[in-house]
N, C-alpha and C positions, 0 to 999 in steps of 0.2 A: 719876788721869786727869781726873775733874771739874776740881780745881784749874786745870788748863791753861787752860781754857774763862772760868770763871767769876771767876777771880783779876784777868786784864786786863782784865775790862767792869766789874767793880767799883772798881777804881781808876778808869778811864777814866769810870765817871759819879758815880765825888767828887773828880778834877778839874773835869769840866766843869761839875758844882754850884757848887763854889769860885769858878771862873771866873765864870758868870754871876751870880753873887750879886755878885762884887766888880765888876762892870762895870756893873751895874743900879744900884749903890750909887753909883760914882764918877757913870756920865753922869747919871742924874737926880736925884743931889744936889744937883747945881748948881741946877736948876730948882722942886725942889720940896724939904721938909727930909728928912734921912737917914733917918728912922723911914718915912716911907712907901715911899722908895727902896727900903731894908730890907725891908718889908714885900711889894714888888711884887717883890725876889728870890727871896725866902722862897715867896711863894706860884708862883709859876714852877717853883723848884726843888721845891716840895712836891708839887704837882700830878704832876709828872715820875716823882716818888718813887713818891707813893701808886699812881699806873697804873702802876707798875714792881712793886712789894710786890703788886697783885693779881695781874698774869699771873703772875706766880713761884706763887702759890697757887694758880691757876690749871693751871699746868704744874705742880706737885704732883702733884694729883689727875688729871693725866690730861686735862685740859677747855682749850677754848681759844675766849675771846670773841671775834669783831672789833671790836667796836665800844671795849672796853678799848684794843687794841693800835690803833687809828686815835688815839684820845685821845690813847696816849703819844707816837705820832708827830707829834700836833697840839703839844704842851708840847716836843716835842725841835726843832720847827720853829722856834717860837717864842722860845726859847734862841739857838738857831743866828741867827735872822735878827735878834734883840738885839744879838748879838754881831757881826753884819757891817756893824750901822747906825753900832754904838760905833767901827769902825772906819775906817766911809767919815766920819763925823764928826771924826775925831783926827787931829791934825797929822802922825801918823806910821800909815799906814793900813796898810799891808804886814807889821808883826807880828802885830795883831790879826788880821787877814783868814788868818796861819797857825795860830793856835787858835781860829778860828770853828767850822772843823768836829767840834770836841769832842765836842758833846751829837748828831749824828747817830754820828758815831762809836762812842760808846758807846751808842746804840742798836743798831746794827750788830752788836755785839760780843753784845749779849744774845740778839738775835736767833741767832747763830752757837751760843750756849750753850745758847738752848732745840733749836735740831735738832740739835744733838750729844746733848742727854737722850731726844729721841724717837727714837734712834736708836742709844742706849747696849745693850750687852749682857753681860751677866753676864760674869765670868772664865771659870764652866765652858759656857756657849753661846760663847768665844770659842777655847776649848782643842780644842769639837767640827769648828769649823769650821777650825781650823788643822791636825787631822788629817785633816779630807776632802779637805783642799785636799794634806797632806804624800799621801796616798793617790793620789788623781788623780795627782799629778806621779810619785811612784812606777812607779802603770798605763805613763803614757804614756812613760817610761823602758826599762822593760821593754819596751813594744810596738815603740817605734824600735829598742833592741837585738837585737828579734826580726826585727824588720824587715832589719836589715843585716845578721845573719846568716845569712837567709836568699837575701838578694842575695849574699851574696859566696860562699855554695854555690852558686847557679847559675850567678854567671862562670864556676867553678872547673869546672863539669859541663860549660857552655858551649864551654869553652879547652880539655876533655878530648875531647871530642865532636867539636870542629872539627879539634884535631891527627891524632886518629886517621881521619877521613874523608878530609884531606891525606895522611896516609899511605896509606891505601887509595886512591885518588885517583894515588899517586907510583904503586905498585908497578903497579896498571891498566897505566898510560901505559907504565910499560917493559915490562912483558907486552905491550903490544898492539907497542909498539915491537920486541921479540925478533921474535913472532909476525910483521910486516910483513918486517923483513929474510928472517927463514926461507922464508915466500911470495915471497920476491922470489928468493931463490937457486933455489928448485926450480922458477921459473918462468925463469929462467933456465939452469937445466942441462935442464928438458925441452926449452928450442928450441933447444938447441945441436947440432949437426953429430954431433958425436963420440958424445950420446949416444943419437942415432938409429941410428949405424952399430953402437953395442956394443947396441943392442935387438936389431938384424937379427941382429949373429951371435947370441944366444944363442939367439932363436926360429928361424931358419932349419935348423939341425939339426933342430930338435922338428919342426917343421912345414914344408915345402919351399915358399918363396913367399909366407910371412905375417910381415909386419911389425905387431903392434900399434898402435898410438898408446897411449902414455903419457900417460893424462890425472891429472889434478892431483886431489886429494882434495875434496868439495865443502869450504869451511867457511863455516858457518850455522849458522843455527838446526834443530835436529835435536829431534823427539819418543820416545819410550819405545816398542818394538816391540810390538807385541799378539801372545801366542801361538796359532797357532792354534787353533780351536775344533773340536773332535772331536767327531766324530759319534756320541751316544749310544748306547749300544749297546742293543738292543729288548728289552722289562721281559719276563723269562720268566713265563711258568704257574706253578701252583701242581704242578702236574705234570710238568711239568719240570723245575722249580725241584728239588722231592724228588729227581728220578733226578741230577740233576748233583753233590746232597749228598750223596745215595747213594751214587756212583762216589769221589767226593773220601774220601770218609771210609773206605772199605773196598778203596782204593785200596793201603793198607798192613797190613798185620797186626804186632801187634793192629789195633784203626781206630784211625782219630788221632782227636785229642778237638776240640771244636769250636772252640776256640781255632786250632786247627794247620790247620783246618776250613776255617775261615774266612778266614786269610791264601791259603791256596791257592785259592780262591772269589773272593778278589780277584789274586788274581796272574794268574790264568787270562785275566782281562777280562771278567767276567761282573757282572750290577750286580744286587742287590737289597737293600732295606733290611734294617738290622739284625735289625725285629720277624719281619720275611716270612725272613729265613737264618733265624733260630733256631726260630722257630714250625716251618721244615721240618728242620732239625737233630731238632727233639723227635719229628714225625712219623715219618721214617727210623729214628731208635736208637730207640723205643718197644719 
């Protein structure tokens, strides 16, 4: 993975060395002899180098100057603007002026190589992170699936819920529809003629001169009857209580026992609590 990075800026600034060296050579040979030429490419391209070799040592250890990396920008500038002078100076200025931008170029490109190293991470921190990431998409698979299994059960509850309320809804309307017709015929056979005259014969025998009216059944709303409330019947004595146990029990021979006692104690209509009968059951058979 380095290689990607590191392989095209290293070519890219030993062309663009190449470059400037041989166009430092060619334009100011003319003017001045090829050894200093040489020498003003050499130091150009050295310069470039040397501030290139420190930030890389630099970025080694982790550490990063400004004042290196402004230098190597300053030697990358001055490459570049060597190269656009040689250009606008040469009778043919449009190819030069297409590899002028070399040596920023290949600045570029190192630049791209050192934030790709501060930002490199091991095989097994990329293995961790490709399973957190395979996990999330996993969750949120599972959640949408939960998701729309749960929407398509409540359509289905939705579609079941609404048929059968239409249906209860249907059989209503003909109930109440029967019910209308039926109310409609027995109000129409109570006003009719004929069945006033078959009222009168059958009540005129029973009763001489009473004709009913036939009225119609109410229908509405109707509440549950209350039974009526009975008038308790008044809590005997302790002395009375004994003679009414008394009479009950030796009512039969042998006596009845207090079980048979006590059904007839209640059958009678007479009221007292269980403790108060038996507490006088034990008084009387003592």
């Amino acid at each position: 993975m380095k290689a990607r990075t590191v392989l095209p800026a290293v070519a890219m600034t030993a062309v663009s060395m190449v470059l400037t060296l041989a166009v430092v050579v060619m334009w100011l040979g003319t003017a001045v002899p090829w050894p200093v030429a040489l020498v003003v490419g050499l130091g150009i391209d050295g310069g470039w180098l040397a501030t290139l070799a420190y930030e890389r040592r630099l970025a080694a250890q982790g550490d990063h100057s400004t004042p290196v990396t402004v230098v190597g920008w300053v030697f990358g500038a001055v490459a570049t603007g060597v190269l656009v002078a040689h250009a606008l100076t040469n009778a043919s200025p449009a190819a030069w002026l297409a590899v002028s931008w070399l040596p920023i170029a290949a600045k570029g490109l190192w630049l791209v190589h050192g934030l790709w190293e501060r930002t490199a991470l091991t095989p097994r921190a990329l293995e961790s992170i490709r399973g957190i990431q395979q996990e999330a998409r996993d969750e949120a698979a599972v959640a949408r699936a939960q998701l729309h299994a749960e929407a398509a059960t409540e359509e289905t509850r939705l579609t079941a819920v609404t048929g059968a309320g239409a249906r209860v809804a249907h059989v209503q309307a003909e109930t109440a529809k029967t019910l209308s017709k039926a109310w409609s015929t027995l109000e129409t056979t109570r006003a009719s003629e004929e069945t006033g005259k078959a009222l009168t014969s059958v009540t005129t025998p029973v009763t001489v001169g009473v004709a009913p009216r036939w009225e119609l059944p109410v229908w509405g709303p109707s509440g549950p009857v209350r039974a009526p409330v009975q008038d308790a019947a008044p809590a005997l004595t302790d002395d009375a209580l004994d003679e009414v146990v008394e009479e009950i029990r030796t009512s039969r021979t042998p006596p009845l026992s207090y079980r048979e006692m006590s059904a007839r104690f209640r059958a009678a209509g007479h009221s007292a609590s269980e403790v108060r009968l038996r507490a006088a059951w034990k008084r009387v058979a003592a």
